[in-house]
LUMGUNU-537653 format. One record per residue (C-alpha): residue number from 1; residue in one letter; x, y, z. Coordinates in nm, 2 decimals. Example, Ala and Ser with C-alpha at 12.3 -4.5 7.8 and 13.67 -1.06 7.14 Angstrom:
2
[1 "a" [1.23 -0.45 0.78]]
[2 "s" [1.37 -0.11 0.71]]
END
This chain:
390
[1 "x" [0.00 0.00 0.00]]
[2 "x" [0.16 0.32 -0.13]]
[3 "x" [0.09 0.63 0.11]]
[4 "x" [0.01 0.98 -0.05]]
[5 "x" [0.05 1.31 0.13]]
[6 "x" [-0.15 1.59 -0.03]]
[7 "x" [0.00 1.95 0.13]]
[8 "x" [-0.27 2.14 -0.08]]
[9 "x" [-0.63 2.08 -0.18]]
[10 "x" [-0.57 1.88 -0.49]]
[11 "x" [-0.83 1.85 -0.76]]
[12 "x" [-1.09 1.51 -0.72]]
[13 "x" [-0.99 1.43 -1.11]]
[14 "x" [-0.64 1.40 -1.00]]
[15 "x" [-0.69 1.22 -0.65]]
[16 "x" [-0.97 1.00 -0.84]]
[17 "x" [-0.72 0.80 -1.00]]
[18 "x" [-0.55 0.69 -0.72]]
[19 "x" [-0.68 0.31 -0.68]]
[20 "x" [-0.79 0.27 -0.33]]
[21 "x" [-0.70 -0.11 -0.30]]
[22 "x" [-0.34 0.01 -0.36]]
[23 "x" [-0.32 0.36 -0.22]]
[24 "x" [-0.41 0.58 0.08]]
[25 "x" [-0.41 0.97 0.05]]
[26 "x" [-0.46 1.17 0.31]]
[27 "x" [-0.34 1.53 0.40]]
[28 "x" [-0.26 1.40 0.72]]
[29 "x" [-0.05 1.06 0.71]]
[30 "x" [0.29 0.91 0.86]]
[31 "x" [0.56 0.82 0.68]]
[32 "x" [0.43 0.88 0.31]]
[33 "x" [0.54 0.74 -0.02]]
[34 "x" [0.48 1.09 -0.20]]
[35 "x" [0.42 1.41 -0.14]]
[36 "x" [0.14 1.59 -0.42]]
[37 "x" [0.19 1.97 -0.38]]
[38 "x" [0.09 2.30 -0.54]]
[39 "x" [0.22 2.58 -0.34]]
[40 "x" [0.26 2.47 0.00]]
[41 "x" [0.64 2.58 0.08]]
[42 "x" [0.85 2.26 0.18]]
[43 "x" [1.16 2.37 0.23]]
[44 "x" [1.12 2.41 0.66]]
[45 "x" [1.01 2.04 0.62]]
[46 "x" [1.19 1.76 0.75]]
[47 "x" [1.10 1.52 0.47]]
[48 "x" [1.08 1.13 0.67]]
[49 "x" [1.30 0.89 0.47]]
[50 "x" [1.01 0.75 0.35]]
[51 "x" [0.94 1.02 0.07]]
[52 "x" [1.05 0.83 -0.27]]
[53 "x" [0.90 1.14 -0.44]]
[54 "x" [0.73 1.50 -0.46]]
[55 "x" [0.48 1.61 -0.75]]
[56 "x" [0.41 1.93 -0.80]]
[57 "x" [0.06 2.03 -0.97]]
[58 "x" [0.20 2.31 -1.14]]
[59 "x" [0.48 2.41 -1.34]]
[60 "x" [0.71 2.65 -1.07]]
[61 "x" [0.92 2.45 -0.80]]
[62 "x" [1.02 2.77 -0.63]]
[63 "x" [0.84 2.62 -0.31]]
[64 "x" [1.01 2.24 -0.31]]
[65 "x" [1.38 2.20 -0.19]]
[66 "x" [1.51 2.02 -0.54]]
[67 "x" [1.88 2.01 -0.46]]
[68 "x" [1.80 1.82 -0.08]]
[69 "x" [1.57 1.60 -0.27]]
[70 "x" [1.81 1.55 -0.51]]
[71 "x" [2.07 1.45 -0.30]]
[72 "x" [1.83 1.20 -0.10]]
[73 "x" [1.74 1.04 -0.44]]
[74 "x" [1.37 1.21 -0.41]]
[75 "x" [1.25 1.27 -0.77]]
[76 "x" [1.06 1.59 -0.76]]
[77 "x" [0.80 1.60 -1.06]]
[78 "x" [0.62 1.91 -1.21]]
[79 "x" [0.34 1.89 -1.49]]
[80 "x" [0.48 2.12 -1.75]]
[81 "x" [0.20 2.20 -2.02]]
[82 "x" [-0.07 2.10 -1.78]]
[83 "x" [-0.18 2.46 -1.74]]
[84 "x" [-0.03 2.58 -2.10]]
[85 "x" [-0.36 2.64 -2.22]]
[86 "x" [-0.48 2.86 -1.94]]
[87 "x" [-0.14 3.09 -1.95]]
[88 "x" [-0.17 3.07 -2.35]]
[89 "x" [-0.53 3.27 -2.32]]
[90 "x" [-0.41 3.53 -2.06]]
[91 "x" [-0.14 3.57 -2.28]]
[92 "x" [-0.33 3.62 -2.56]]
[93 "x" [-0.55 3.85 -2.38]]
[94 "x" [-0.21 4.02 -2.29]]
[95 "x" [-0.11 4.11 -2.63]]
[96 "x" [-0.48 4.29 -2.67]]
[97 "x" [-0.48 4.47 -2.33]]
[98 "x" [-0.10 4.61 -2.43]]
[99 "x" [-0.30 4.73 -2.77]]
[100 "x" [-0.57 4.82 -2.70]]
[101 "x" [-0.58 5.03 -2.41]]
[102 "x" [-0.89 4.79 -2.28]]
[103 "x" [-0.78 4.86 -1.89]]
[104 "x" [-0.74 5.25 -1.91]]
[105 "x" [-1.10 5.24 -2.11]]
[106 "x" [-1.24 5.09 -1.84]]
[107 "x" [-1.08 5.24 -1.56]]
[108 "x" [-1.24 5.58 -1.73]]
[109 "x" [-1.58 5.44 -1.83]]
[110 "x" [-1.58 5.34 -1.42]]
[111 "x" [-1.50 5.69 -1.34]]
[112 "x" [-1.79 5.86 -1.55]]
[113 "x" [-2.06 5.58 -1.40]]
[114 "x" [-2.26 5.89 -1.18]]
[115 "x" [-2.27 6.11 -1.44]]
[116 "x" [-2.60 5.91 -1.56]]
[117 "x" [-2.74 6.05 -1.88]]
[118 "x" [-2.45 6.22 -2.03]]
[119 "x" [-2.25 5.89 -2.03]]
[120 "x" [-2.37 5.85 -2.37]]
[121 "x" [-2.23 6.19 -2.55]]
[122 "x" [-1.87 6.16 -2.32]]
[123 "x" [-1.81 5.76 -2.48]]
[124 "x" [-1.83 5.94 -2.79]]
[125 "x" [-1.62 6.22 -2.74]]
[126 "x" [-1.35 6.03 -2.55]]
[127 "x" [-1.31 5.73 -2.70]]
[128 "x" [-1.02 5.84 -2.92]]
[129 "x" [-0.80 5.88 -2.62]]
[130 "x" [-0.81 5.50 -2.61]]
[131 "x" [-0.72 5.46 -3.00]]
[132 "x" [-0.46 5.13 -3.01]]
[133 "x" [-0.32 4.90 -3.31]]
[134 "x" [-0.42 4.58 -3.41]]
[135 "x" [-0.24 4.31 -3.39]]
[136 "x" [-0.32 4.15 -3.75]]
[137 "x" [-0.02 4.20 -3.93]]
[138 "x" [0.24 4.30 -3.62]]
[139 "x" [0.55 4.09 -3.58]]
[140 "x" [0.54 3.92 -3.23]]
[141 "x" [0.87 3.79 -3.08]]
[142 "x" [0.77 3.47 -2.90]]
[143 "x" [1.10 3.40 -2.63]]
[144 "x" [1.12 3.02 -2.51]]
[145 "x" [0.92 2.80 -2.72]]
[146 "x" [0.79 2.57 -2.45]]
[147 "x" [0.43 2.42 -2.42]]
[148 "x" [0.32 2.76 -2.38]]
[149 "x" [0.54 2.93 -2.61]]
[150 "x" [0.43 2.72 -2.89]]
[151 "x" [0.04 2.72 -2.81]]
[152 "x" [0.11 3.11 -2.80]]
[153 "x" [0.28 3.14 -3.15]]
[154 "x" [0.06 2.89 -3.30]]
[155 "x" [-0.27 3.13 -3.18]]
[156 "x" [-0.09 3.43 -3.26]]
[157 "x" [-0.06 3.35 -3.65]]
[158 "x" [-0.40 3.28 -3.61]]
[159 "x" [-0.49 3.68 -3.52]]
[160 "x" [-0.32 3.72 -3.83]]
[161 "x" [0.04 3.82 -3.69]]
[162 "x" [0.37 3.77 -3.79]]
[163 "x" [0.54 3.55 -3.54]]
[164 "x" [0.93 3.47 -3.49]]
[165 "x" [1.08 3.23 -3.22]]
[166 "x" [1.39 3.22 -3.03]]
[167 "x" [1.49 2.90 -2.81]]
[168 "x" [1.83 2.75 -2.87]]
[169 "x" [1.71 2.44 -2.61]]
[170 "x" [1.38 2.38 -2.80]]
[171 "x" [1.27 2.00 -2.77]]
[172 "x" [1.20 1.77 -3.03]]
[173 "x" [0.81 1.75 -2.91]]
[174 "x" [0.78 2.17 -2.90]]
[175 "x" [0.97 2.14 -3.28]]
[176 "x" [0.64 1.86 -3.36]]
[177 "x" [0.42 2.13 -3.25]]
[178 "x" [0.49 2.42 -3.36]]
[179 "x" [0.35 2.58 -3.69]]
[180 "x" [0.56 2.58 -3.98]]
[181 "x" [0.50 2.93 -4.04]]
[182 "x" [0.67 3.05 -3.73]]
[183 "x" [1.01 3.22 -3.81]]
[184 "x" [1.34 3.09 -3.63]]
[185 "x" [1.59 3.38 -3.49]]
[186 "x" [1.92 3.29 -3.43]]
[187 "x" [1.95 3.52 -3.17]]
[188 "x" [1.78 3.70 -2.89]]
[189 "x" [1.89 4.04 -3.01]]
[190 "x" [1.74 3.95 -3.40]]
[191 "x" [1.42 3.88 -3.25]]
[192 "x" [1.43 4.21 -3.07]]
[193 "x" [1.51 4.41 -3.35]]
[194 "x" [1.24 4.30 -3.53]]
[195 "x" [0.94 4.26 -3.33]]
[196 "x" [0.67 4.49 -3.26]]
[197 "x" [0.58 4.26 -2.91]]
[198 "x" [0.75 4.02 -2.70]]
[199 "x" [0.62 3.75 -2.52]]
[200 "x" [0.81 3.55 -2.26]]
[201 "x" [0.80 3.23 -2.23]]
[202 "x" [1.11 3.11 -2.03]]
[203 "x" [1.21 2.99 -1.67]]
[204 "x" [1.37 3.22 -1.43]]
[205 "x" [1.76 3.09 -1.35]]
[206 "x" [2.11 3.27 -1.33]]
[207 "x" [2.09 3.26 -1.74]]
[208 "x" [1.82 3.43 -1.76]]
[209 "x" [1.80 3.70 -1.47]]
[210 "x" [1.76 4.07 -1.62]]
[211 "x" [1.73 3.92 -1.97]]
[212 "x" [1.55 4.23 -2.09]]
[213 "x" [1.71 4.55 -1.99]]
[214 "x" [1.82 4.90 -2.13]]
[215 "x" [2.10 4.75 -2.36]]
[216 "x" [1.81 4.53 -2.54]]
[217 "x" [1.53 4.79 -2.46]]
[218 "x" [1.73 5.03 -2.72]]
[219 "x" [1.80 4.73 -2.97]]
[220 "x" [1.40 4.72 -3.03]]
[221 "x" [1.15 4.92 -3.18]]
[222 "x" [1.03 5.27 -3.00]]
[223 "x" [0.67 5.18 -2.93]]
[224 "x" [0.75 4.82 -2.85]]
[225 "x" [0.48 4.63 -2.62]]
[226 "x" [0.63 4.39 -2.38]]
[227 "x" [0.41 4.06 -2.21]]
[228 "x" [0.55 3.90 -1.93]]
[229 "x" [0.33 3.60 -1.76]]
[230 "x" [0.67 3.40 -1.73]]
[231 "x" [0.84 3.52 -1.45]]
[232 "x" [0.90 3.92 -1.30]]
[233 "x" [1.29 3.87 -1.28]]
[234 "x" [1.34 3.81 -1.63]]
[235 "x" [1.31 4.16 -1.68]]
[236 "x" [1.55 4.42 -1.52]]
[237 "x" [1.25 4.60 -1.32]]
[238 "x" [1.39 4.97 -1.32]]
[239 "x" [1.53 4.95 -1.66]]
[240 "x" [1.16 4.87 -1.80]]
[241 "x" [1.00 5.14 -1.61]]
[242 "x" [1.25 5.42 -1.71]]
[243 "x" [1.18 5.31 -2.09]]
[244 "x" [0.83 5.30 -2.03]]
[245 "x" [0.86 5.64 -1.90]]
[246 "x" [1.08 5.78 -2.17]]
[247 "x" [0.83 5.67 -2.38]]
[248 "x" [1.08 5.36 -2.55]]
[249 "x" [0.81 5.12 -2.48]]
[250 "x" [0.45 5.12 -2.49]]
[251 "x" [0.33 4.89 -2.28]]
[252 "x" [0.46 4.62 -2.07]]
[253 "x" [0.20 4.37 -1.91]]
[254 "x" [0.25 4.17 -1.65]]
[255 "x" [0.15 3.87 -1.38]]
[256 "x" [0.45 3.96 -1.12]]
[257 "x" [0.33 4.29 -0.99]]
[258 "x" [0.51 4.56 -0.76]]
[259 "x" [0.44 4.90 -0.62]]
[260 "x" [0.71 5.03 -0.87]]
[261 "x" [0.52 4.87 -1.13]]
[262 "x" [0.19 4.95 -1.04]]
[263 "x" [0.26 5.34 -0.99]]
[264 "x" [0.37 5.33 -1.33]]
[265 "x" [0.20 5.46 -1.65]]
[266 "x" [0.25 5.20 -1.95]]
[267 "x" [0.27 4.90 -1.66]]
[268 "x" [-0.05 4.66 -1.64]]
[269 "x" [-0.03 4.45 -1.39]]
[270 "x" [-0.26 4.18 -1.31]]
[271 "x" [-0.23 3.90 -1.02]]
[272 "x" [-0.08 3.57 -1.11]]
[273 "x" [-0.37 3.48 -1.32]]
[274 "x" [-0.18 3.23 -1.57]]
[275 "x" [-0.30 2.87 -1.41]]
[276 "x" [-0.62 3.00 -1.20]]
[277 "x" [-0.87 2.82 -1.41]]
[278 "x" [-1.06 2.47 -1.30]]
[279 "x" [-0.94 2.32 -1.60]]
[280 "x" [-0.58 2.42 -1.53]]
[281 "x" [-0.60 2.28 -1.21]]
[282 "x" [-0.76 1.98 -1.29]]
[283 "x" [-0.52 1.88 -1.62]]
[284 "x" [-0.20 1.94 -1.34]]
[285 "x" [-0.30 1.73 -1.09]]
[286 "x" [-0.44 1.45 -1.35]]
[287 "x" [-0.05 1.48 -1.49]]
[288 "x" [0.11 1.48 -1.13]]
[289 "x" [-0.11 1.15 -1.01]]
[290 "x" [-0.01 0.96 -1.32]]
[291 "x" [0.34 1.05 -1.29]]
[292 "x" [0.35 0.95 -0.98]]
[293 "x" [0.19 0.65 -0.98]]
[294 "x" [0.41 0.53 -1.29]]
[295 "x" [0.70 0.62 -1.05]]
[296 "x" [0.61 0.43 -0.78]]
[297 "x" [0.48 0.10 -0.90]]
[298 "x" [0.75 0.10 -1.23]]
[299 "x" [0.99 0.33 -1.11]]
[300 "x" [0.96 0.51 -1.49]]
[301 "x" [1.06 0.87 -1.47]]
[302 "x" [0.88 1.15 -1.68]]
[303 "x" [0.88 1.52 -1.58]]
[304 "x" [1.14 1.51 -1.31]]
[305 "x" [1.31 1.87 -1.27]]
[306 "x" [1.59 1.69 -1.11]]
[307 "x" [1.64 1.34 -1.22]]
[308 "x" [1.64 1.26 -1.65]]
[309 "x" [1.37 1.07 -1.79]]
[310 "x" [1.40 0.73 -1.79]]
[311 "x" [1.19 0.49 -1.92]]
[312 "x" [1.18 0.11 -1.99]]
[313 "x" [0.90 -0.13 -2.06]]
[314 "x" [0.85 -0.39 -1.78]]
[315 "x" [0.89 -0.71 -1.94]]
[316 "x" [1.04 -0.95 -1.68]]
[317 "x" [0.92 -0.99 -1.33]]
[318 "x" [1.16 -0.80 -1.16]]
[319 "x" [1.31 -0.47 -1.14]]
[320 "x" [1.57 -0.27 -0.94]]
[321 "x" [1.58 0.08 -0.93]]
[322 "x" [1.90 0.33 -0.86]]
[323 "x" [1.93 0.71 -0.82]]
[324 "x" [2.28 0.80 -0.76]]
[325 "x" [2.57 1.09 -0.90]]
[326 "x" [2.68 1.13 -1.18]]
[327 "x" [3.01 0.96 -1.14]]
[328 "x" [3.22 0.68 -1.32]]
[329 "x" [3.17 0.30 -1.31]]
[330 "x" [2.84 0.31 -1.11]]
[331 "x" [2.64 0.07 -1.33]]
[332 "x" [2.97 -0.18 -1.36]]
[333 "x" [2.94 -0.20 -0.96]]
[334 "x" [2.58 -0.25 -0.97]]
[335 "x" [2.59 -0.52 -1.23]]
[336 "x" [2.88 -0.69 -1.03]]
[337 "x" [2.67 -0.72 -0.70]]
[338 "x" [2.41 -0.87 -0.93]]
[339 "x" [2.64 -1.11 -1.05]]
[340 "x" [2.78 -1.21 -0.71]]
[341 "x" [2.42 -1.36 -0.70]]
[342 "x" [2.33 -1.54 -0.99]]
[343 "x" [2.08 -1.24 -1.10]]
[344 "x" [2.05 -1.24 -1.44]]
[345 "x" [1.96 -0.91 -1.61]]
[346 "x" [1.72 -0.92 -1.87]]
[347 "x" [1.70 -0.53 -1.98]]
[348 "x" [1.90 -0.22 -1.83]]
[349 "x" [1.89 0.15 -1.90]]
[350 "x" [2.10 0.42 -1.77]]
[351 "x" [2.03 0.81 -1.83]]
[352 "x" [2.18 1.11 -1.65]]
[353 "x" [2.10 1.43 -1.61]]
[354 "x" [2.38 1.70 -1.47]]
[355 "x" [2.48 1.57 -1.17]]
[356 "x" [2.23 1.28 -1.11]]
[357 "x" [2.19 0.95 -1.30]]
[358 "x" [1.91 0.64 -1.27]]
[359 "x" [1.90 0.30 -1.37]]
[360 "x" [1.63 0.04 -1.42]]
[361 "x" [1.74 -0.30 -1.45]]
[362 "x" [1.52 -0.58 -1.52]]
[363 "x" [1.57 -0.89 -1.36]]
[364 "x" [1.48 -1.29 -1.38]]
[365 "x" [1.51 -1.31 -0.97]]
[366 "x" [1.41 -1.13 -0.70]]
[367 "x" [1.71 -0.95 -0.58]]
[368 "x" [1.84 -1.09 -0.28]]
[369 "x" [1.81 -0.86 0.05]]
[370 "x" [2.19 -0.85 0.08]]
[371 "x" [2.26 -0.73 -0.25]]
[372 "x" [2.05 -0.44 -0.21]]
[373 "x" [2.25 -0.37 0.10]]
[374 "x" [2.57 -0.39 -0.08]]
[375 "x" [2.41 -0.17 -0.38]]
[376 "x" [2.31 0.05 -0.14]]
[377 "x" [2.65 0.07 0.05]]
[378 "x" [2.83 0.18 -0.28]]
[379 "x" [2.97 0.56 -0.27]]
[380 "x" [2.76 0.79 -0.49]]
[381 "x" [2.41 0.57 -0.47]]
[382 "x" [2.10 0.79 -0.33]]
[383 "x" [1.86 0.55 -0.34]]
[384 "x" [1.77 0.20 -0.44]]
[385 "x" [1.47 0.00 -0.46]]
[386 "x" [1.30 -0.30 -0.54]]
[387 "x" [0.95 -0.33 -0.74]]
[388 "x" [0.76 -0.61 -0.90]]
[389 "x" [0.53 -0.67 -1.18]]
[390 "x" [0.20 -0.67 -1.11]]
END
């Protein structure tokens, strides 16, 4: 019986899948199996021994300590693309509010309400403070072609824009998906130079801190609009509100807000909209349950932010499963132990990812109890565990 630990209120569709002859999930529970998240901060947890994973319903892990799990041999899943759709439309919607001057319209239109019958003639005759361009036919700079990035560029041709990408790390599945008709840049600065708006689209690490600031803020057009629904420290925050000011840019919208950005004319910020939809919710935690439950009763990793994917079909009735560094000769010590046994190995794969590696190994026999021991006793293994077919 595998134990589940929910820290958050989890959507039913996810928790529905669990099978209750095989699992118990509770918010309250000792010892658990797994730990299914959403923004619950666990880093002043002491996580029991027990954990063999954490799943995050969401795409940030801002709020899970990755490199402690990491080096406990905890695979920590998120559900990339589970809420894509829900950030694509506010992103969308983005690009029309940074146009259009829809927030400011109705910001005055609120203003006006008590002025009863002469709402009418003042529409008219202010309206055309609120003029803004269309988007049909506007190049937009799409940065990080993700799941999101994608489903954004893809919708975006459909407005009728022009749409150029830049991600030097894009997957083979993003390349699948996106539309033919999306333009590549080579580099960050040739999308900037050319597009009338930027969307981001990209995870916030040392790399990419401060990405936009002054010195690409004058590389792209005067009048550029900025959308931001990625993550506030990608942007240099006083660089964007001095060319906002100076009139460099013409918008900048965002889901990260601060006082300096609030007090600012040219900033929209709303809250951190991007996943707050049922269906957002419900897709993540449908994506974290199944990854988890492969994890645990295969040991088959998908969407780990800290250990690679590894995947192998379970053919034989046995399988042993290893998280340890990244170091030489780890699976010729494993497969010696084995052999010290008489275990033959049917199947093996072995991926790594930085600093991390993990094995599956298919097996004829159980693994004895002392061989585990002994795998486990080798310098550089995290964790290592036993699982049979069912």
């Amino acid at each position: 019986m595998f134990r589940i630990q929910t820290m958050n209120k989890i959507s039913p569709q996810g928790l529905d899948l669990f099978p209750r002859d095989r699992y118990e999930v509770a918010s309250e529970i000792p010892n658990p199996h797994a730990i299914l998240v959403r923004s619950a901060d666990l880093h002043p947890l002491n996580l029991p021994f027990s954990v063999l994973a954490i799943a995050r319903a969401g795409a940030g892990i801002n709020n899970i300590p990755v490199a402690g799990c990491s080096d406990r041999g905890i695979v920590v899943f998120n559900t990339p693309g589970g809420n894509a759709n829900a950030v694509k439309e506010l992103a969308i919607a983005a690009l029309l509010i940074a146009s259009r001057n829809i927030l400011k319209g109705w910001a005055w239109g609120s203003s006006v309400a008590e002025k009863a019958d002469e709402v009418p003639e003042l529409v008219e005759k202010e309206k055309s403070r609120f003029e803004g361009p269309e988007l049909r036919g506007k190049i937009l700079g799409v940065v990080g072609l993700g799941a999101i990035g994608v489903m954004v560029a893809n919708d975006a041709l459909a407005l009728g824009m022009r749409v150029t990408g830049y991600d030097p790390y894009i997957s083979v599945e993003a390349a699948w998906n996106l539309s033919h008709s999306v333009e590549r840049s080579d580099t960050l600065e040739g999308l900037l130079a050319r597009a009338d708006y930027v969307s981001l689209h990209l995870p916030l690490s040392d790399a990419t801190r401060g990405l936009l600031d002054a010195e690409k803020f004058r590389i792209m057009k005067k009048g550029a609009r900025i959308v931001n629904l990625a993550r506030g420290g990608l942007v240099n925050e006083a660089d964007i509100i001095g060319a906002l000011r100076a009139g460099r840019l013409s918008a900048y919208v965002t889901d990260f807000p601060t006082a300096e950005l609030l007090a600012c004319p040219g900033a929209f910020c709303i809250p951190h909209l991007g996943a707050s939809t049922p269906e957002a919710e419900d897709n993540c935690a449908v994506m974290a349950v199944r990854q988890l439950m492969d994890y645990l009763e295969t040991g088959v990793i998908k969407n780990s932010v800290n250990f690679p994917r590894c995947r192998l079909e379970f053919r034989s009735p046995h399988r042993l499963l290893v998280a340890n560094r990244n170091i030489p000769n780890m699976v010729g010590q494993i497969t010696t132990i084995l052999a010290e046994a008489s275990v033959n190995i049917t199947d093996l794969i072995n991926h790594h990812q930085n600093e991390y590696a993990y094995n599956i190994i298919d097996t004829e026999q159980a693994i004895p109890q002392t061989q585990l021991e002994k795998i486990i006793a080798v310098d550089g293994v995290l964790r290592v565990r036993a699982v049979e077919r069912g």
